[in-house]
Each structure stands twice: as C-alpha cells, then as structure tokens.
Biopython code that builds the backbone (N, CA, C, O; Angstrom):
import numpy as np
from Bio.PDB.StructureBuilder import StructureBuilder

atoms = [
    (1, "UNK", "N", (14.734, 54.217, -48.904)),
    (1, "UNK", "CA", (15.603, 54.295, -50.072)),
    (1, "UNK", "C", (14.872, 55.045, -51.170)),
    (1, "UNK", "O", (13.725, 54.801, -51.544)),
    (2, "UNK", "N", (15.659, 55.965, -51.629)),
    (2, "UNK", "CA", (14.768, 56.445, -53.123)),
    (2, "UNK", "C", (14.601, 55.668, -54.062)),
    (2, "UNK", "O", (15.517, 54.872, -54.269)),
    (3, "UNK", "N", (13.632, 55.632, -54.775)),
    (3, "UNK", "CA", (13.255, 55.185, -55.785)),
    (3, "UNK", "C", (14.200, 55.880, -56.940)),
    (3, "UNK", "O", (14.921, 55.294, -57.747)),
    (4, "UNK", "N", (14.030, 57.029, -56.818)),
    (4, "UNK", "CA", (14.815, 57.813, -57.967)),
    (4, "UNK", "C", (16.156, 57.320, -58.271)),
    (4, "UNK", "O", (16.723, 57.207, -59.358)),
    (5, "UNK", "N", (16.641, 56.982, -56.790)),
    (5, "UNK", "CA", (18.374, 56.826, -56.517)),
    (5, "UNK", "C", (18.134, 55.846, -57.236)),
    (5, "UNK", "O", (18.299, 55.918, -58.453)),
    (6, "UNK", "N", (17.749, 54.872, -56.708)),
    (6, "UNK", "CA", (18.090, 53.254, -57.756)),
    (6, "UNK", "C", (17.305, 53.231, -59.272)),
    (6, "UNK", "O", (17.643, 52.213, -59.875)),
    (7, "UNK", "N", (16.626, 53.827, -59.831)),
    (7, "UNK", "CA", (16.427, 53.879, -61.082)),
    (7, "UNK", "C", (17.626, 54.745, -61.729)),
    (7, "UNK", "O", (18.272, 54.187, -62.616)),
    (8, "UNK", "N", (17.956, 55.977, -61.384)),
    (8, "UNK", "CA", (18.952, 56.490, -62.009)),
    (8, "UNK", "C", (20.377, 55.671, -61.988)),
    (8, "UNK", "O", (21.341, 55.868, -62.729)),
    (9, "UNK", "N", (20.247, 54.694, -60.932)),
    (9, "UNK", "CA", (21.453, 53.917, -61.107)),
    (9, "UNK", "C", (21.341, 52.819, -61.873)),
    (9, "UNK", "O", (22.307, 52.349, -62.474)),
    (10, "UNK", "N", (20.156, 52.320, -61.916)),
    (10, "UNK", "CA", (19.997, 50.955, -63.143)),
    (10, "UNK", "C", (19.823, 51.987, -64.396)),
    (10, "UNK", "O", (20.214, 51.404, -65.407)),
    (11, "UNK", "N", (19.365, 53.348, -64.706)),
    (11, "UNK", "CA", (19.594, 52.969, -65.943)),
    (11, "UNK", "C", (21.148, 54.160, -66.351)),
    (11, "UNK", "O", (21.449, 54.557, -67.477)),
    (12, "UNK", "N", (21.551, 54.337, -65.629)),
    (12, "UNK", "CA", (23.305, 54.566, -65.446)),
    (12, "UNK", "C", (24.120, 53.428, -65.394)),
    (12, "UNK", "O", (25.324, 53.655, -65.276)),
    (13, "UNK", "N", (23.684, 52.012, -65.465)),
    (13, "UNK", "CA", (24.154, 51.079, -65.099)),
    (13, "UNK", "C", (24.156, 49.687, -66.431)),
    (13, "UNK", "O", (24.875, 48.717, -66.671)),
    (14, "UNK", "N", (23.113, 50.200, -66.938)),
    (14, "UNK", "CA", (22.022, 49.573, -67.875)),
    (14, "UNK", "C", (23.309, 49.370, -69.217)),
    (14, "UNK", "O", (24.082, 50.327, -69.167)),
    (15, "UNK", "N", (23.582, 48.622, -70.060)),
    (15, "UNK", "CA", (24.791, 48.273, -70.858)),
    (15, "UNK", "C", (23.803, 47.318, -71.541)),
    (15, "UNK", "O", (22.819, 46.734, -71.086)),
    (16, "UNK", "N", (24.458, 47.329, -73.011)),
    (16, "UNK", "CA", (24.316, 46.130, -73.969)),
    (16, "UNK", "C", (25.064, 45.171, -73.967)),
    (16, "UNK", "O", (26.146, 45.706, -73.724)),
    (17, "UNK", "N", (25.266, 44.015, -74.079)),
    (17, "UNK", "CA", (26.149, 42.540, -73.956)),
    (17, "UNK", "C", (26.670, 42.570, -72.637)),
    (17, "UNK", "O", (26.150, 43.329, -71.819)),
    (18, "UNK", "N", (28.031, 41.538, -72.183)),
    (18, "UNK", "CA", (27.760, 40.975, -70.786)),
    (18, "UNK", "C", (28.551, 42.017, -70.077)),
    (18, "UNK", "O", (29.243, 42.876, -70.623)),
    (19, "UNK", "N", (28.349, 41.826, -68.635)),
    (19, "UNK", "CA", (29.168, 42.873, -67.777)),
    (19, "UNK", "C", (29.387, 42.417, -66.811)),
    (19, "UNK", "O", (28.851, 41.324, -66.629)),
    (20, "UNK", "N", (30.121, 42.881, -65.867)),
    (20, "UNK", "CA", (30.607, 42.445, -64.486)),
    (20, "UNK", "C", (29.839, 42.854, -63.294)),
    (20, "UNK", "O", (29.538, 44.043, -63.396)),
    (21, "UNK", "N", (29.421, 42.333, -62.235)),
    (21, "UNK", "CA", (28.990, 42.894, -61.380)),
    (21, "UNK", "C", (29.823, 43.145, -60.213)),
    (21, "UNK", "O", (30.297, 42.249, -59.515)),
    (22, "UNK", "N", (29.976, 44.308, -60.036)),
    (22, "UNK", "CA", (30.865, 44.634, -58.929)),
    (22, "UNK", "C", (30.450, 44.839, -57.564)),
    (22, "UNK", "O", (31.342, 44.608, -56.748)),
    (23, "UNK", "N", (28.921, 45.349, -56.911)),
    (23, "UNK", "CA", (28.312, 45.237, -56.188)),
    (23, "UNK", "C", (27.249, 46.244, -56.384)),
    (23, "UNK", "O", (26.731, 46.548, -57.459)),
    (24, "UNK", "N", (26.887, 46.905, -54.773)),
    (24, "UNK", "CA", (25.592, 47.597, -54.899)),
    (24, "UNK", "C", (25.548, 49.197, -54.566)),
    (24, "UNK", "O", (26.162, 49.440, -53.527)),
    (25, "UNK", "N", (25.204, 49.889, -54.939)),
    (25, "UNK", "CA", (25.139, 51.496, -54.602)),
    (25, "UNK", "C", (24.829, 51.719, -53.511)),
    (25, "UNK", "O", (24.123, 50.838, -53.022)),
    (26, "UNK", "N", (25.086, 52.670, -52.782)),
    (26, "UNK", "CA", (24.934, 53.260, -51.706)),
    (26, "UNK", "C", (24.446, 54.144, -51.246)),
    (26, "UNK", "O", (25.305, 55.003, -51.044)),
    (27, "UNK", "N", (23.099, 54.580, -50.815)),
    (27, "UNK", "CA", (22.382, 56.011, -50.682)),
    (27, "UNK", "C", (21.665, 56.476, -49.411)),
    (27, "UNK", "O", (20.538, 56.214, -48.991)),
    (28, "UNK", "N", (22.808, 57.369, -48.843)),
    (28, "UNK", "CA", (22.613, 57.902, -47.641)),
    (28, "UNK", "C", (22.774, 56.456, -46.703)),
    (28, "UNK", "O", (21.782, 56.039, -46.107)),
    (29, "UNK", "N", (24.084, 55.727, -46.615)),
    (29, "UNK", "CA", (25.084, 55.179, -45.859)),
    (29, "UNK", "C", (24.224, 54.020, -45.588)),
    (29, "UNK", "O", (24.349, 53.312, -44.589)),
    (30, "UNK", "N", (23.190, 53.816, -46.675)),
    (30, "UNK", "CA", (22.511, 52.056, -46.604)),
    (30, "UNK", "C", (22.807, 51.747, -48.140)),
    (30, "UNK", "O", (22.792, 52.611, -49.016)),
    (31, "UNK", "N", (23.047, 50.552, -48.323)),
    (31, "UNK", "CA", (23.222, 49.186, -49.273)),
    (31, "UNK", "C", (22.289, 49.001, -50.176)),
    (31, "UNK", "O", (21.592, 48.088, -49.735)),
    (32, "UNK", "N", (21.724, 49.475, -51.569)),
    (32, "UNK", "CA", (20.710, 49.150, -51.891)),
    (32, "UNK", "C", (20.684, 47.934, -52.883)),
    (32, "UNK", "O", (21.032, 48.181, -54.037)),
    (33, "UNK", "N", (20.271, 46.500, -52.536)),
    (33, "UNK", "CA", (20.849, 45.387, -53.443)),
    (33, "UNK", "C", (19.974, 45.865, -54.939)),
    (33, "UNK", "O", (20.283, 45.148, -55.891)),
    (34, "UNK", "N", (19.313, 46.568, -55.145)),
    (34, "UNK", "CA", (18.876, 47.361, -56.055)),
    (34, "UNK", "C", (18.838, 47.770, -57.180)),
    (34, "UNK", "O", (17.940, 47.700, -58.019)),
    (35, "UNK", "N", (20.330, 48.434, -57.238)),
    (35, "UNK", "CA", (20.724, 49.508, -57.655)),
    (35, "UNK", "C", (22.352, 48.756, -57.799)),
    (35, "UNK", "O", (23.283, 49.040, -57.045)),
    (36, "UNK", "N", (22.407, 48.084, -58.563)),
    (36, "UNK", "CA", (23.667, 47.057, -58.646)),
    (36, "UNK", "C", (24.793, 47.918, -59.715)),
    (36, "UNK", "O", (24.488, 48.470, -60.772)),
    (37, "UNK", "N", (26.005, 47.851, -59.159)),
    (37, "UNK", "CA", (27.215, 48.479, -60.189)),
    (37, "UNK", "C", (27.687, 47.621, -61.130)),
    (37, "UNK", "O", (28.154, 46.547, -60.751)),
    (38, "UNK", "N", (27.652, 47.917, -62.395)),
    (38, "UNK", "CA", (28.594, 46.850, -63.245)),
    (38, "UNK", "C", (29.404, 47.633, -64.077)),
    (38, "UNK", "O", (29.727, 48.821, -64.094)),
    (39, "UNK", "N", (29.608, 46.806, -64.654)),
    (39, "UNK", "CA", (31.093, 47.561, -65.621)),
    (39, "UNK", "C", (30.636, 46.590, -67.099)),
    (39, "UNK", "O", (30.001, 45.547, -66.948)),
    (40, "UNK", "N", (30.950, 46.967, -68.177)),
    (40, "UNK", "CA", (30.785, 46.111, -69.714)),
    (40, "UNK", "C", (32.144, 45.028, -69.654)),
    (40, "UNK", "O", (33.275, 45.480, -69.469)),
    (41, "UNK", "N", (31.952, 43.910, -69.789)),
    (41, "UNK", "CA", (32.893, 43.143, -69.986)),
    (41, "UNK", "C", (33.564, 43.799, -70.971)),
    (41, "UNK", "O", (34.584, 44.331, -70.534)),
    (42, "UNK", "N", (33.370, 43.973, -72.200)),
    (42, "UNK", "CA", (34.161, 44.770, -73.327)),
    (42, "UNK", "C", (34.828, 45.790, -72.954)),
    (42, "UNK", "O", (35.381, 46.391, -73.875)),
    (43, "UNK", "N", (34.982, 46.228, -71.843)),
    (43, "UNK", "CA", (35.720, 47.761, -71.190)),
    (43, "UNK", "C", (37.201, 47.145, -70.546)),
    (43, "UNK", "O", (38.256, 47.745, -70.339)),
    (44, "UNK", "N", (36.919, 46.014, -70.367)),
    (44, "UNK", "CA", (38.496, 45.605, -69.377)),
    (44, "UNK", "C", (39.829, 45.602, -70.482)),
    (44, "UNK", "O", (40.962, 45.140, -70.344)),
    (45, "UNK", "N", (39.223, 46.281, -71.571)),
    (45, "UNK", "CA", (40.378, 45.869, -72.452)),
    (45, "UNK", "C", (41.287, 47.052, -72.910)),
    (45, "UNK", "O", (41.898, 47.250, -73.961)),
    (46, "UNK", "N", (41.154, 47.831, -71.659)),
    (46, "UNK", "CA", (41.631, 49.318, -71.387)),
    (46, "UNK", "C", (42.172, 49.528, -70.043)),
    (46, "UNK", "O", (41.779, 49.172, -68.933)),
    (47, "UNK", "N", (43.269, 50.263, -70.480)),
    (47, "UNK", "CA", (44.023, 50.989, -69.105)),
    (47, "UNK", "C", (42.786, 51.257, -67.899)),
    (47, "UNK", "O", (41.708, 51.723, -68.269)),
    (48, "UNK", "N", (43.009, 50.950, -66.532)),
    (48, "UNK", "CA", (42.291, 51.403, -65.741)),
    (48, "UNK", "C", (43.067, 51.657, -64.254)),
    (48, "UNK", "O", (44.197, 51.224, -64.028)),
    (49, "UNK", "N", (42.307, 52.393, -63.332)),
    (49, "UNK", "CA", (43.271, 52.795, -61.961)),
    (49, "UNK", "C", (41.722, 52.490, -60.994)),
    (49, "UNK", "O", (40.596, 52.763, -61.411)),
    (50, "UNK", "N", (42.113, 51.723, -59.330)),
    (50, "UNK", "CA", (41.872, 51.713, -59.097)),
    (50, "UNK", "C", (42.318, 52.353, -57.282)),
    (50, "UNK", "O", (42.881, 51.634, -56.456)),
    (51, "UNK", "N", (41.967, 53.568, -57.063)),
    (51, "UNK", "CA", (42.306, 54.529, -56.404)),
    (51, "UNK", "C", (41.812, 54.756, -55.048)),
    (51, "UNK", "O", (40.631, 54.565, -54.759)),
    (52, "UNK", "N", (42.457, 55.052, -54.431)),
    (52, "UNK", "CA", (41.520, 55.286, -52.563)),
    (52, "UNK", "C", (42.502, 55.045, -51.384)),
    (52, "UNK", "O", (43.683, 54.708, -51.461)),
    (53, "UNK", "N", (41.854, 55.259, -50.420)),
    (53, "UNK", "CA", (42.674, 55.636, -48.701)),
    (53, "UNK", "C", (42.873, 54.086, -48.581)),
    (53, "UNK", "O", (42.274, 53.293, -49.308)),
    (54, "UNK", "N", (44.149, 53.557, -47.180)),
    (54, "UNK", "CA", (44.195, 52.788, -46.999)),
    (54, "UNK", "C", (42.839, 52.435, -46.557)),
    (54, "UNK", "O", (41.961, 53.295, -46.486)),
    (55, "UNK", "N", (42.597, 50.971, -46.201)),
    (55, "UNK", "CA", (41.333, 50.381, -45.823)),
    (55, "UNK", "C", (40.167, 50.797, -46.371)),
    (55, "UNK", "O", (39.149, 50.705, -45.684)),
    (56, "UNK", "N", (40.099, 51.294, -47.608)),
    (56, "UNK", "CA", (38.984, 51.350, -48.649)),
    (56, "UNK", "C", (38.413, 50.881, -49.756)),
    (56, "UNK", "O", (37.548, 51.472, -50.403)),
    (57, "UNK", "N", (39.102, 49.305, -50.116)),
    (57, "UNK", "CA", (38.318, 48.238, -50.705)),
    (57, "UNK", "C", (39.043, 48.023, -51.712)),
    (57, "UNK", "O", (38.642, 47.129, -52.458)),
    (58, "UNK", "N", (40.363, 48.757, -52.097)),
    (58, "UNK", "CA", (41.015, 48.694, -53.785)),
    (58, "UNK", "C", (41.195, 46.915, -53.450)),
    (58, "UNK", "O", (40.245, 46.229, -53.829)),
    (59, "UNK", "N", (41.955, 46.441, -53.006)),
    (59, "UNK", "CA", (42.388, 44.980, -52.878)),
    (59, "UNK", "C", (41.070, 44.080, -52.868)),
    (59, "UNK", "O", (41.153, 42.949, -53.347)),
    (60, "UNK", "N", (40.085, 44.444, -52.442)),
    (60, "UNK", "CA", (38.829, 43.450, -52.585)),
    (60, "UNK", "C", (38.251, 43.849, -53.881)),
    (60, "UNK", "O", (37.438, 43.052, -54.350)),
    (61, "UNK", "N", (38.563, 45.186, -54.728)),
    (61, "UNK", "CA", (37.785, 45.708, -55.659)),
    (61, "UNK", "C", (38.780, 44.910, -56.623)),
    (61, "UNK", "O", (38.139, 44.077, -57.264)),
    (62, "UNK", "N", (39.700, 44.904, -56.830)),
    (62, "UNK", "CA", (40.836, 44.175, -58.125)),
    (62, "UNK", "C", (40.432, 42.746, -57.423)),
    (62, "UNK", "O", (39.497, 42.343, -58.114)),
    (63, "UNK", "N", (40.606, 42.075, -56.699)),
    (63, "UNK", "CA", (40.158, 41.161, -56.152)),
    (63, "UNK", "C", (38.683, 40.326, -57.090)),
    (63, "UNK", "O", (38.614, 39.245, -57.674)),
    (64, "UNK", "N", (37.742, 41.353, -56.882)),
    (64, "UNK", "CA", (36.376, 40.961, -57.328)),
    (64, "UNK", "C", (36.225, 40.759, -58.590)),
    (64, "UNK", "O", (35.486, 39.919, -59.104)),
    (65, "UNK", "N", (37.300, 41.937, -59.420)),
    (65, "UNK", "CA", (37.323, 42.089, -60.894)),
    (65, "UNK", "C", (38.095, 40.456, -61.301)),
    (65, "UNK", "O", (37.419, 39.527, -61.743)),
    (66, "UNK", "N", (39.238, 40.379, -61.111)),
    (66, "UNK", "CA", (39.867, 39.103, -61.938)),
    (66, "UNK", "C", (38.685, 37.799, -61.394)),
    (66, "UNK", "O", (38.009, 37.051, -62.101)),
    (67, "UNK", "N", (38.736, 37.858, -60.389)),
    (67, "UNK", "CA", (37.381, 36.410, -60.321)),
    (67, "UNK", "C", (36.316, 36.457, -61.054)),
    (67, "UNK", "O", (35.929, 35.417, -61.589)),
    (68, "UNK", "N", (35.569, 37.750, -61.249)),
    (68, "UNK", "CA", (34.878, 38.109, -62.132)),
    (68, "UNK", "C", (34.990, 37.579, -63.764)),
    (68, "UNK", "O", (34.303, 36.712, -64.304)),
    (69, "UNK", "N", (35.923, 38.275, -64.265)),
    (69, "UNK", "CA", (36.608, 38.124, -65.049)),
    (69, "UNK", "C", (37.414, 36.422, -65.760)),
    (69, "UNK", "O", (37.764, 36.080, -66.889)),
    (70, "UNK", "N", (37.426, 35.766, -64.460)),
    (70, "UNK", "CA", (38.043, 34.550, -64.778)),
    (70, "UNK", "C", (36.804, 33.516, -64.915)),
    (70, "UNK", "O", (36.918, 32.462, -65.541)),
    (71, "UNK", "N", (35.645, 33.903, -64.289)),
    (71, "UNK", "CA", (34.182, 33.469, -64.288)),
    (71, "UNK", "C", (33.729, 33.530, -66.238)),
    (71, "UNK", "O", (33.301, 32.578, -66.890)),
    (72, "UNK", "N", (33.974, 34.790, -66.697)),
    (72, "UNK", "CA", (33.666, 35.143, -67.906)),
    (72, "UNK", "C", (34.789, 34.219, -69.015)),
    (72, "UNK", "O", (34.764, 34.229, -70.246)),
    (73, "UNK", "N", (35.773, 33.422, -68.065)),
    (73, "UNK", "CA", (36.598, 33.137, -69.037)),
    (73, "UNK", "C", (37.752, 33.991, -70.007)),
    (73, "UNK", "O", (38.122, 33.658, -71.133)),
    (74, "UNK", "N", (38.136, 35.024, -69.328)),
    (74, "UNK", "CA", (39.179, 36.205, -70.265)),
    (74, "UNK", "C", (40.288, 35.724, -69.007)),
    (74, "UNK", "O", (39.963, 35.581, -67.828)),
    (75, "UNK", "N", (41.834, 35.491, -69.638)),
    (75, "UNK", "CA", (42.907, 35.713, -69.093)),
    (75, "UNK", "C", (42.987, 36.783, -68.494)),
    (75, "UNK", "O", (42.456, 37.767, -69.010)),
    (76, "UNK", "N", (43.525, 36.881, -67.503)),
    (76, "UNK", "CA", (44.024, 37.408, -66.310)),
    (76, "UNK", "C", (45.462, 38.092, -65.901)),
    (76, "UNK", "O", (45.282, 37.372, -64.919)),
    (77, "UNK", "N", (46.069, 38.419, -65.794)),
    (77, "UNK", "CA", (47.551, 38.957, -65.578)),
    (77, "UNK", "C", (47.975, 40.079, -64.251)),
    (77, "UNK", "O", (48.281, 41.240, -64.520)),
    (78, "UNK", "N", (47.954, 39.682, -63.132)),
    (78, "UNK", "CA", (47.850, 40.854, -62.242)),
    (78, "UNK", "C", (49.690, 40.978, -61.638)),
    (78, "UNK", "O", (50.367, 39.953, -61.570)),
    (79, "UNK", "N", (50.061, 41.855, -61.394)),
    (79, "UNK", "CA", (51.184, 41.796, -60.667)),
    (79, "UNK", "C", (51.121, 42.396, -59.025)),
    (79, "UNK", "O", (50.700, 43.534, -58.817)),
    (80, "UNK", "N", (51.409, 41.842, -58.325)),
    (80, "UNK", "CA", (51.391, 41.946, -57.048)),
    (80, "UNK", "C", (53.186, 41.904, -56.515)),
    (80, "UNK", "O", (54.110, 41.154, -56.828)),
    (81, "UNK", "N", (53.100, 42.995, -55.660)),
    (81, "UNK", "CA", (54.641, 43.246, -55.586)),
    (81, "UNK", "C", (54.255, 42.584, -54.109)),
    (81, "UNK", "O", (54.682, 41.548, -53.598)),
    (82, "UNK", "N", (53.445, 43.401, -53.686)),
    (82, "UNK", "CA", (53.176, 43.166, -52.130)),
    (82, "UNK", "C", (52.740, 41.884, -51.539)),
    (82, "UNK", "O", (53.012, 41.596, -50.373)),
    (83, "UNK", "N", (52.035, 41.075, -52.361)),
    (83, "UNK", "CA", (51.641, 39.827, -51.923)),
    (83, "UNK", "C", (49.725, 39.835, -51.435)),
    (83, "UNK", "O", (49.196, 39.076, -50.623)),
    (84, "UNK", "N", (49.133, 40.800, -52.142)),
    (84, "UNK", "CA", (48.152, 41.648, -51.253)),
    (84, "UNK", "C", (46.917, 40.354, -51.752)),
    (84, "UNK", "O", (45.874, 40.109, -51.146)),
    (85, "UNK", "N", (47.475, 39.593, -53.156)),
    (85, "UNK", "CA", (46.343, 39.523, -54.071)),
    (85, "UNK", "C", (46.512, 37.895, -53.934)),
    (85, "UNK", "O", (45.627, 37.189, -54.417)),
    (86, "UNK", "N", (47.422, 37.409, -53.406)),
    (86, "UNK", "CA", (47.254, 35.462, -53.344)),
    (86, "UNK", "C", (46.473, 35.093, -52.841)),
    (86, "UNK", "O", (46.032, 33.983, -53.138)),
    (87, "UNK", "N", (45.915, 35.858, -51.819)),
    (87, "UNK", "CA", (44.659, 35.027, -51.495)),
    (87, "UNK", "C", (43.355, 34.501, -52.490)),
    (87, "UNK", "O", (42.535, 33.608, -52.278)),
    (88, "UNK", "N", (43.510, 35.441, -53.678)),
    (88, "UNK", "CA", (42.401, 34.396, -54.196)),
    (88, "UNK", "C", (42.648, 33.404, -55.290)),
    (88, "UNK", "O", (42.089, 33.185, -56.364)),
    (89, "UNK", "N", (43.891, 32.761, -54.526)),
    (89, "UNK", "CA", (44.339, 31.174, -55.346)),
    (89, "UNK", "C", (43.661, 30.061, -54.443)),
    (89, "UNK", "O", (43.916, 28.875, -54.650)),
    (90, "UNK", "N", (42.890, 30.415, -53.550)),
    (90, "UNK", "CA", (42.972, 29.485, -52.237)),
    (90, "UNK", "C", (40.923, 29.837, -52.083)),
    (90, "UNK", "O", (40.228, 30.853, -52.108)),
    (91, "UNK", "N", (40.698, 28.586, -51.954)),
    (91, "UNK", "CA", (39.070, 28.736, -51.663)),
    (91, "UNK", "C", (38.927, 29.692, -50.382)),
    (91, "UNK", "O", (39.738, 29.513, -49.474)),
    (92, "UNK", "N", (37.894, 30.757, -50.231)),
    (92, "UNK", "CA", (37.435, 31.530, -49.213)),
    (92, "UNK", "C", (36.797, 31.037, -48.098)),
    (92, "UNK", "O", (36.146, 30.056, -48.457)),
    (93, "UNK", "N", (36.683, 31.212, -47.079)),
    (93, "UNK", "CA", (35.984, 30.967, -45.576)),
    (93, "UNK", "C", (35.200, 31.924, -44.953)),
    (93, "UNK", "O", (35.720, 32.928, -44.466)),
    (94, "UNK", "N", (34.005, 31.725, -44.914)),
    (94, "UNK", "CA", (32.580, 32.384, -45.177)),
    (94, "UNK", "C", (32.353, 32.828, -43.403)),
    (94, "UNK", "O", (32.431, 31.842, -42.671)),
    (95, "UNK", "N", (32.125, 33.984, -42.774)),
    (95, "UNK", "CA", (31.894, 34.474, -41.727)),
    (95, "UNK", "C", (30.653, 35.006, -41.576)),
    (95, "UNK", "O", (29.900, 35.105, -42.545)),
    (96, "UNK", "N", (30.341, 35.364, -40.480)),
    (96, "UNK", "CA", (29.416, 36.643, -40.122)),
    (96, "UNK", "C", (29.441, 37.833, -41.021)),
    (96, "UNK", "O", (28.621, 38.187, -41.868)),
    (97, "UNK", "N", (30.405, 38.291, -40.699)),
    (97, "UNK", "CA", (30.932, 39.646, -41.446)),
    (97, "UNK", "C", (30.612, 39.650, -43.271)),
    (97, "UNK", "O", (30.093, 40.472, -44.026)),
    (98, "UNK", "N", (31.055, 38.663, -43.407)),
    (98, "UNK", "CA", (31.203, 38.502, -45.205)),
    (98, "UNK", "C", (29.897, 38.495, -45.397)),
    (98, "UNK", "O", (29.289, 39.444, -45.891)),
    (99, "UNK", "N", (29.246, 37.170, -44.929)),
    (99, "UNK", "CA", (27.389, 37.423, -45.013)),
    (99, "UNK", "C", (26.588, 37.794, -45.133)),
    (99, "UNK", "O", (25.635, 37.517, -45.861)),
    (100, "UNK", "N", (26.914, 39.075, -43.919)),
    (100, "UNK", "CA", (25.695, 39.984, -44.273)),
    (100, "UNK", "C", (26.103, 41.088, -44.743)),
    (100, "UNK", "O", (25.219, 41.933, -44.884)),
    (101, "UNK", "N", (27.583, 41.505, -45.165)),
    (101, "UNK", "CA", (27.614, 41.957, -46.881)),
    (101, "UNK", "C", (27.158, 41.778, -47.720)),
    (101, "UNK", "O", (26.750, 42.724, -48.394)),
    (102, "UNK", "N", (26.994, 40.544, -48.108)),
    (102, "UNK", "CA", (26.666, 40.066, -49.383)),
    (102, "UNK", "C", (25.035, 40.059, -49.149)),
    (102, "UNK", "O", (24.238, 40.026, -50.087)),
    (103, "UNK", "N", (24.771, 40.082, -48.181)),
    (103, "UNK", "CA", (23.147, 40.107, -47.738)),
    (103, "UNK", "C", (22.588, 41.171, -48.146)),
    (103, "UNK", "O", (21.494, 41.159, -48.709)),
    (104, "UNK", "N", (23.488, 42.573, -47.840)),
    (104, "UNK", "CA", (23.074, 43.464, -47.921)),
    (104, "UNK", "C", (23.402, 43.936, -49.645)),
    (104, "UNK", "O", (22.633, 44.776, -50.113)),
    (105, "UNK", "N", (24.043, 43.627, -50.162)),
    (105, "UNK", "CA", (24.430, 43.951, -51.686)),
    (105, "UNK", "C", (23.914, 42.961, -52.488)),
    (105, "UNK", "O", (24.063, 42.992, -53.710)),
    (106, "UNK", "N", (23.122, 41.794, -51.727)),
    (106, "UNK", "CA", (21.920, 40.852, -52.763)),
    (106, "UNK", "C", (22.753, 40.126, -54.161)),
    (106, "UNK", "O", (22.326, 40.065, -55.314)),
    (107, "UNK", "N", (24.088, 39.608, -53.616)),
    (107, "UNK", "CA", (24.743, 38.703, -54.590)),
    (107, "UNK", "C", (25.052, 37.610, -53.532)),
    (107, "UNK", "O", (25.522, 37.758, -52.404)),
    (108, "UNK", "N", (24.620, 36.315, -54.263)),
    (108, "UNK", "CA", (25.866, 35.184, -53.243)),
    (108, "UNK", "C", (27.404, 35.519, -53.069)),
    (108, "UNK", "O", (28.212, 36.161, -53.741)),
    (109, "UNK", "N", (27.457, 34.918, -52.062)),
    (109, "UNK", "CA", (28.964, 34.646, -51.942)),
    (109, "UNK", "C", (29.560, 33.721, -52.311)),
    (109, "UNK", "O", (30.777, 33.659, -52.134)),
]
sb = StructureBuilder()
sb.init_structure("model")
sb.init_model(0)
sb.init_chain("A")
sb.init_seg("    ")
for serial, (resi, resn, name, xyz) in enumerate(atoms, 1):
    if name == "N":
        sb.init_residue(resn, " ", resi, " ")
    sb.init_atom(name, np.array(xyz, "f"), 0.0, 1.0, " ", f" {name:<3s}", serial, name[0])
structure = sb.get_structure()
C-alpha cells in the first residue's frame, strides 16, 4: 500500500468538528483501513446525489449515512418508493461476507 495514497487521503479527509465515517479507500483494488472516508457532519444539511451502476453500493451507501447520522442524533427523512431501505428498521445478521468487510475497512460492525 502507498504510504503517499493514505496520507493524501487522511489529510483530504482531515475536517474540523464531527463527521461521518463512511468507510475505507481503495488503492490498486486492496482496502486500506487507513485511509478512512468521511464526510463533515455539518455538510448533510445540503442537497446531495448518490450515483452509480446497478450493484454498486448506493443502497448500502444511503443506508450507512442515515444510521450514521441517527448515531449523531440529527433527524432523518428518507423516501423509499421501492422498499430498498426497510431493512434498516430491523437489527442486522452478521456473516462471513459482512466480516471480513468490515475487517478489511477496520470499523466494527
């Protein structure tokens, strides 16, 4: 893993007051728990789009944000036409798979 990669991402990443953690960067198709993505809590209070191919994470990424978000204590408001997003009214069930995601991006689950 570069060194460079994950310093330029912590301090691309680096914010004053609290923020969200969304997960971990990616450099040259490995996981670096490292080099962690966040966002400023103070930013959710703006229009945002969350964009991409089927099976490319938008539903786990809005997903991550309101739990996030409901962790920090800020109301919530999502509309779901599709039904994509109820699952996280309902406690999660922890696998293989999920595991060593989170293994590899160095946050609990």
């Amino acid at each position: 893993m570069s060194e460079k990669f994950i310093e330029s991402i912590n301090i691309g990443y680096s914010f004053t007051g609290e923020s969200i953690i969304l997960g971990a960067a990616m450099y040259d198709g490995e996981c670096s728990p490292n080099a962690q993505i966040k966002v400023p809590l103070k930013t959710f209070n703006r229009h945002g789009l969350i964009a991409g191919a089927t099976g490319s994470g938008k539903t786990k990424t809005l997903q991550k944000i309101a739990e996030a978000l409901s962790e920090k204590g800020v109301p919530t408001l999502m509309m779901d036409i599709k039904g994509d997003l109820s699952g996280i009214a309902a406690a999660g069930i922890a696998n293989d798979k999920i595991n060593q995601r989170h293994l590899k991006i160095g946050l609990p689950w």
